[in-house]
C-alpha positions as CSV (number, residue, x, y, z in Angstrom):
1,X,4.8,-15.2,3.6
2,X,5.5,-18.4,2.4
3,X,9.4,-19.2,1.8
4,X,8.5,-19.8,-2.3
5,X,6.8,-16.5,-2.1
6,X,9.8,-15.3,-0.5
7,X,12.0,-16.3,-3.4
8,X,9.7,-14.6,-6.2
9,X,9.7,-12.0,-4.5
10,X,13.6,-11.7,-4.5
11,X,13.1,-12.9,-8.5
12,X,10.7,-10.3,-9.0
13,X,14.3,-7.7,-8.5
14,X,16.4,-9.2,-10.3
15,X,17.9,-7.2,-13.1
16,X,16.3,-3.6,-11.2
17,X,19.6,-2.5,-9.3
18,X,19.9,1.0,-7.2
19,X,20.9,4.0,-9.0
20,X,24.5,4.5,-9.8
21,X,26.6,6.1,-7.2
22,X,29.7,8.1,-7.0
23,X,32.7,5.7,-5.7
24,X,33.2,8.5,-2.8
25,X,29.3,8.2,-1.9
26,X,29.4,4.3,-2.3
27,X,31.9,4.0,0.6
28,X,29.7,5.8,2.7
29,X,26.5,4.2,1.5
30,X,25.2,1.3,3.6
31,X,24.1,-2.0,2.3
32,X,20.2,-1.5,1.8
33,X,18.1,-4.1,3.4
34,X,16.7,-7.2,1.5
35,X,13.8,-9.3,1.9
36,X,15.4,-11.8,4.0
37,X,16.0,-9.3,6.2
38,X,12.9,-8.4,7.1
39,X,11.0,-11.8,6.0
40,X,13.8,-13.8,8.4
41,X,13.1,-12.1,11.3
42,X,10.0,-13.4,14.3
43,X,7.0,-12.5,12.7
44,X,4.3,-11.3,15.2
45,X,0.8,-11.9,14.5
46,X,-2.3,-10.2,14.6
47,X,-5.2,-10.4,17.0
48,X,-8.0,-12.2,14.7
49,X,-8.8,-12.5,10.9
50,X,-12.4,-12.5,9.2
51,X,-13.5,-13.0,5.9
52,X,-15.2,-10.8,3.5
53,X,-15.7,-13.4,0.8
54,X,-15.9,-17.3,0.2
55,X,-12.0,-17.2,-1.1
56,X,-9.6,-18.2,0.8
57,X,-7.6,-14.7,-0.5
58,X,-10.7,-13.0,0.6
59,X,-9.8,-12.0,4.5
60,X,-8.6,-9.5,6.8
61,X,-6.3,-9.7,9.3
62,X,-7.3,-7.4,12.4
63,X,-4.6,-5.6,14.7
64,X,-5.7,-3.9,18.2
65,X,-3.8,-2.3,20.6
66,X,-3.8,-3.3,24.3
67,X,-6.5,-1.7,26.1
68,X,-10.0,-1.0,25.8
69,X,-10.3,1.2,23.4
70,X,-11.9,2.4,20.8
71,X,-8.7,2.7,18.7
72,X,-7.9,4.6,16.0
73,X,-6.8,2.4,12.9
74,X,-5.3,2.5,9.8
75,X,-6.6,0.1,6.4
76,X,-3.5,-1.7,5.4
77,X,-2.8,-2.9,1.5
78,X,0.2,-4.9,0.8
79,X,2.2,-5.2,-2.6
80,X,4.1,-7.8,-4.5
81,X,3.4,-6.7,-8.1
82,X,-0.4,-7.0,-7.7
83,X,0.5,-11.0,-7.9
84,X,-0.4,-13.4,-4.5
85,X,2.5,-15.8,-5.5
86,X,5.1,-12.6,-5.0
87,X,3.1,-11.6,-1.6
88,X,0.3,-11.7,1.3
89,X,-0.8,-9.7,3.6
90,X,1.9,-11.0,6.0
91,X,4.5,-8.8,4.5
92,X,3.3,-6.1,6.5
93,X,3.0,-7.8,10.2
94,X,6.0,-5.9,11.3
95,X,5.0,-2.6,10.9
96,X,1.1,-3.8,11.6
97,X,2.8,-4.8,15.0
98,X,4.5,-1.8,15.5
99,X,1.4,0.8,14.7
100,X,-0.3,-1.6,17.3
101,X,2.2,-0.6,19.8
102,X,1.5,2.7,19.0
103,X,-1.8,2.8,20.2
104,X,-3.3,2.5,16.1
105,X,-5.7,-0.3,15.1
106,X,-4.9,-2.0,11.8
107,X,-7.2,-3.7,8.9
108,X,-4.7,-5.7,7.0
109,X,-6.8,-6.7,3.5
110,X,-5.7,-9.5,1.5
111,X,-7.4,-9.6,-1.9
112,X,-7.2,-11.7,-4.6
113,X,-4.1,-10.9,-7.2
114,X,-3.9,-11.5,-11.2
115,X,-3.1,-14.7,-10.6
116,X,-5.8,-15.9,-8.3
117,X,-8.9,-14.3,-10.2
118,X,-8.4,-10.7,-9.2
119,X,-6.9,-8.1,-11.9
120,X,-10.1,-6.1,-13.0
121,X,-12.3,-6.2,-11.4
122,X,-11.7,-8.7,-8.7
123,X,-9.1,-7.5,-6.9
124,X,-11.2,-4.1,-7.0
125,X,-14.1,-5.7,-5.9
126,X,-12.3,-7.5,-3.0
127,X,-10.8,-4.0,-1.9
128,X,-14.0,-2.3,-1.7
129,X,-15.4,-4.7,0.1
130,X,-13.0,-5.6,2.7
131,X,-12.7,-1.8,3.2
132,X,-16.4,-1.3,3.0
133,X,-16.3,-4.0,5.9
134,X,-14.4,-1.8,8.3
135,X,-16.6,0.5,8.4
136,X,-19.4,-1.7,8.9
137,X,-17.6,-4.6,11.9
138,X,-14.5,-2.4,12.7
139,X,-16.6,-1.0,15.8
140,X,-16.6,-4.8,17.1
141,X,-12.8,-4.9,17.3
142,X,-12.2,-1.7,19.5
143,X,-11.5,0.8,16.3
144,X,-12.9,3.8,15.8
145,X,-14.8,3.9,11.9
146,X,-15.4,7.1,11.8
147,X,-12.9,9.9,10.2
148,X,-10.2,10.2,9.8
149,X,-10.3,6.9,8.0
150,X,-6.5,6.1,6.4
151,X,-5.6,3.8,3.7
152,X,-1.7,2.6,3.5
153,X,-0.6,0.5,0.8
154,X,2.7,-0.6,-0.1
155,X,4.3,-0.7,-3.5
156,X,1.4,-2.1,-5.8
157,X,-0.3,-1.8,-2.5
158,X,0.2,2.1,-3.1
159,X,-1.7,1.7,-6.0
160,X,-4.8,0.2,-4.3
161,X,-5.0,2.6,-1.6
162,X,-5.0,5.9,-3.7
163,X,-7.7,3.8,-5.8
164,X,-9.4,3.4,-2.7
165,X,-9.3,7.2,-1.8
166,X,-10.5,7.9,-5.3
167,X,-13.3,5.1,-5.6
168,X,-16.3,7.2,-4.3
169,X,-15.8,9.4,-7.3
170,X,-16.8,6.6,-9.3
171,X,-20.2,7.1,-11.3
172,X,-22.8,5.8,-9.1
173,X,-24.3,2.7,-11.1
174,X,-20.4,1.8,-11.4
175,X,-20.0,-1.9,-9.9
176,X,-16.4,-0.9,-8.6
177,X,-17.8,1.8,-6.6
178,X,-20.6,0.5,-4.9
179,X,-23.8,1.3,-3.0
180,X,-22.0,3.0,-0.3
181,X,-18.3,3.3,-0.6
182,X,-16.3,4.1,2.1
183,X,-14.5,7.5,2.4
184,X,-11.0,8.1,2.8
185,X,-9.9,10.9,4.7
186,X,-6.3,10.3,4.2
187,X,-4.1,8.1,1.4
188,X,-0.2,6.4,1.7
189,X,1.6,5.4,-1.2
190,X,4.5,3.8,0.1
191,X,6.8,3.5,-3.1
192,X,3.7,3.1,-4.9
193,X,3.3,2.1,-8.5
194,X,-0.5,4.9,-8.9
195,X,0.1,4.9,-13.0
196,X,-1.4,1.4,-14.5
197,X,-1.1,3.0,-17.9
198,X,2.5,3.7,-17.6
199,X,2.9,0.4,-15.8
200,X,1.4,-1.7,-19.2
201,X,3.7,0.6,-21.3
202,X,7.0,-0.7,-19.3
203,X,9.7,-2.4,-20.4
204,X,12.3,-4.1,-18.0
205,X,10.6,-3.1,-14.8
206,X,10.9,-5.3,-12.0
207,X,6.5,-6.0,-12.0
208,X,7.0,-6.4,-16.0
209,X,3.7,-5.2,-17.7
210,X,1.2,-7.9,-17.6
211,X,0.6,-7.2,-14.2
212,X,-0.5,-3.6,-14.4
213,X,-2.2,-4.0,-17.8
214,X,-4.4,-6.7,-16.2
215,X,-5.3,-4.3,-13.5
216,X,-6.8,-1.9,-15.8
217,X,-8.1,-3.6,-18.8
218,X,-8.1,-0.6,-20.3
219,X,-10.4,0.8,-18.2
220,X,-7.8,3.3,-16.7
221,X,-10.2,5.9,-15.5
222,X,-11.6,3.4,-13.1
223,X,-8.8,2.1,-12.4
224,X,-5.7,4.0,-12.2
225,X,-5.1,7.2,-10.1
226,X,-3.9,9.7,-12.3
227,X,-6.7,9.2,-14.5
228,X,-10.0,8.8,-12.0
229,X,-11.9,11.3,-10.6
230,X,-10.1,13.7,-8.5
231,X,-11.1,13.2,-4.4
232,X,-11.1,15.1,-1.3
233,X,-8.9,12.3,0.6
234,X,-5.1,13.8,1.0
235,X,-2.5,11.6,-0.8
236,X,1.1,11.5,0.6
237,X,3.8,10.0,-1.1
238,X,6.9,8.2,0.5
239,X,9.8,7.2,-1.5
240,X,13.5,6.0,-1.0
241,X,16.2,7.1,-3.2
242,X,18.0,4.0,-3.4
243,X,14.9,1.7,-4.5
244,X,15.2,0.5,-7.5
245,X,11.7,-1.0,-8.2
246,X,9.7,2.5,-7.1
247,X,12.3,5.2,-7.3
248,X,11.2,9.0,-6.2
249,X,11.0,9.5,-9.9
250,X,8.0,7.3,-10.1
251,X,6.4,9.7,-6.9
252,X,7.6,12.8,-9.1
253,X,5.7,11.6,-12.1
254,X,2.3,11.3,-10.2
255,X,3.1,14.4,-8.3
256,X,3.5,15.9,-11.7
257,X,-0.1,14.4,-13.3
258,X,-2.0,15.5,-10.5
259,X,-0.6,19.1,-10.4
260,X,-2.0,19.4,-14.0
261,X,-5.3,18.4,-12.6
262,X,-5.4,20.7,-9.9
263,X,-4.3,18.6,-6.9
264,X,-0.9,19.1,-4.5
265,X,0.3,15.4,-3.4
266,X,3.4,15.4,-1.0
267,X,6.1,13.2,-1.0
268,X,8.8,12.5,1.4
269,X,12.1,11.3,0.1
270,X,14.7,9.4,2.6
271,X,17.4,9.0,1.6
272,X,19.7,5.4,1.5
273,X,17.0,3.6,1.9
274,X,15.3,0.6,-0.7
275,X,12.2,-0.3,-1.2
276,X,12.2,-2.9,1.5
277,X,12.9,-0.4,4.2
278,X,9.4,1.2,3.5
279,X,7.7,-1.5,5.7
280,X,10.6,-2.1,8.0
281,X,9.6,-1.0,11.5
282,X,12.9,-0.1,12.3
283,X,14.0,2.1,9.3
284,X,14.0,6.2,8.8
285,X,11.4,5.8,6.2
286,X,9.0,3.9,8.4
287,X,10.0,5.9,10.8
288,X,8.3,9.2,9.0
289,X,5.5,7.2,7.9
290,X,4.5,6.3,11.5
291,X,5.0,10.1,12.4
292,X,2.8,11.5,9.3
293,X,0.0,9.1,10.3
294,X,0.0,9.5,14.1
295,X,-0.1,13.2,12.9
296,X,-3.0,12.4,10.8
297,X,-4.9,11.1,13.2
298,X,-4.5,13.7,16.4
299,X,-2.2,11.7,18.5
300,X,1.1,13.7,18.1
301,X,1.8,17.0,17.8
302,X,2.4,19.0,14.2
């Protein structure tokens, strides 16, 4: 990530602080990490990128374990308000690297955000098809295709990859869906923002509105989670109770909408942890994540 998307970033927080604390509980709460922390540290890099497009945006970085394979892998969506001047892809090299080192493959998609022609439908249309690409090249990387396929996404990365669990539900002349969208066995929000209605109806959050209501264009049962067609993919929530941008209230809200439709979403709260932590290799949260998807895909025990 570039250092100036670094510093919107940070701006994009400013004003969100964590929930209020007893003095007692403050004492023995520690500092919750930054994005310097994590954006200062060595970044590692991935094995080899390939486009999907003729934008520069429109690309795919590709992580592959050591060995011969065929791995395992995970599709990988990063956040920053849905906005490529807050983030890339890059935010999520560290725990990228770190699923690599577990033995799991990852497809790390950068689209195009609101501000570089995305918002509906480009950044939809760049999704599907650098997903769509996996399971058509991911075979000539060492990673296994076939199921179970899982989609991660961080923050308004969260968003994207519950859209991509619910995209095949799509009506089938629908240019969002596709000829042949890929299925997803398995979706992680990761302090996700799933509600692009509730998003556009915000006031003071740390994304502002704009964002989400370009997303959706009002066409929120294509484009936002609670409202699309209910899938077969399993969604699991993780959420930190000290970040202040996605708190576990956000998670309860969509556990909430579903529950109405007929669908049981987990989440996973840690707590004092932020919303940086989610992607920290290092961190509890992480920590669970890693477990839930190794889990998911046979290669630890229950």
């Amino acid at each position: 990530m570039r250092m100036t998307a670094m510093a919107m970033l940070t701006a994009a927080l400013v004003g969100c602080s964590a929930p209020a604390a007893t003095e007692e509980g403050a004492a023995m709460q520690k500092p919750i990490m930054g994005w310097g922390d994590l954006l200062n540290r060595p970044q590692p890099k991935p094995d080899a990128s390939l486009s999907y497009g003729t934008d520069a945006l429109q690309v795919v970085d590709v992580w592959v374990p050591t060995g011969e394979g065929p791995f395992p892998a995970v599709i990988m969506l990063h956040g920053g308000c849905w906005q490529t001047a807050v983030a890339e892809r890059d935010i999520m090299n560290w725990i990228a690297d770190d699923l690599r080192l577990h033995g799991v493959g990852v497809w790390n998609i950068e689209y195009r955000g609101v501000d570089r022609g995305g918002g509906y439908p480009g950044t939809y249309q760049d999704v599907g098809a650098a997903a769509d690409l996996f399971a058509r090249a991911g075979a000539k990387y060492r990673l296994k295709t076939d199921a179970p396929r899982i989609a991660i996404g961080h923050s308004a990365g969260g968003h994207l990859a519950l859209w991509l669990a619910r995209r095949p539900g799509l009506a089938a002349d629908d240019a969002l869906r596709g000829a042949d969208p890929i299925r997803i066995d398995v979706a992680i929000s990761q302090g996700g923002l799933p509600d692009l209605r509730a998003g556009a109806a915000s006031r003071g959050h740390g994304c502002g509105a704009e964002a989400p209501a370009a997303m959706a264009r009002g066409e929120y049962v294509r484009t936002s989670p609670p409202e699309m067609p209910v899938g077969d993919a399993v969604e699991m929530q993780f959420n930190n109770d000290r970040d202040p941008i996605t708190p576990p209230a956000t998670g309860a809200a969509y556990i909430a909408a579903m529950a109405k439709r007929g669908r049981t979403v987990t989440m996973a709260v840690t707590p004092g942890e932020g919303h940086v932590e989610l992607i920290a290799p290092d961190s509890v949260s992480w920590g669970k994540q890693r477990a839930a998807i190794l889990q998911a895909l046979g290669m630890a025990a229950p």
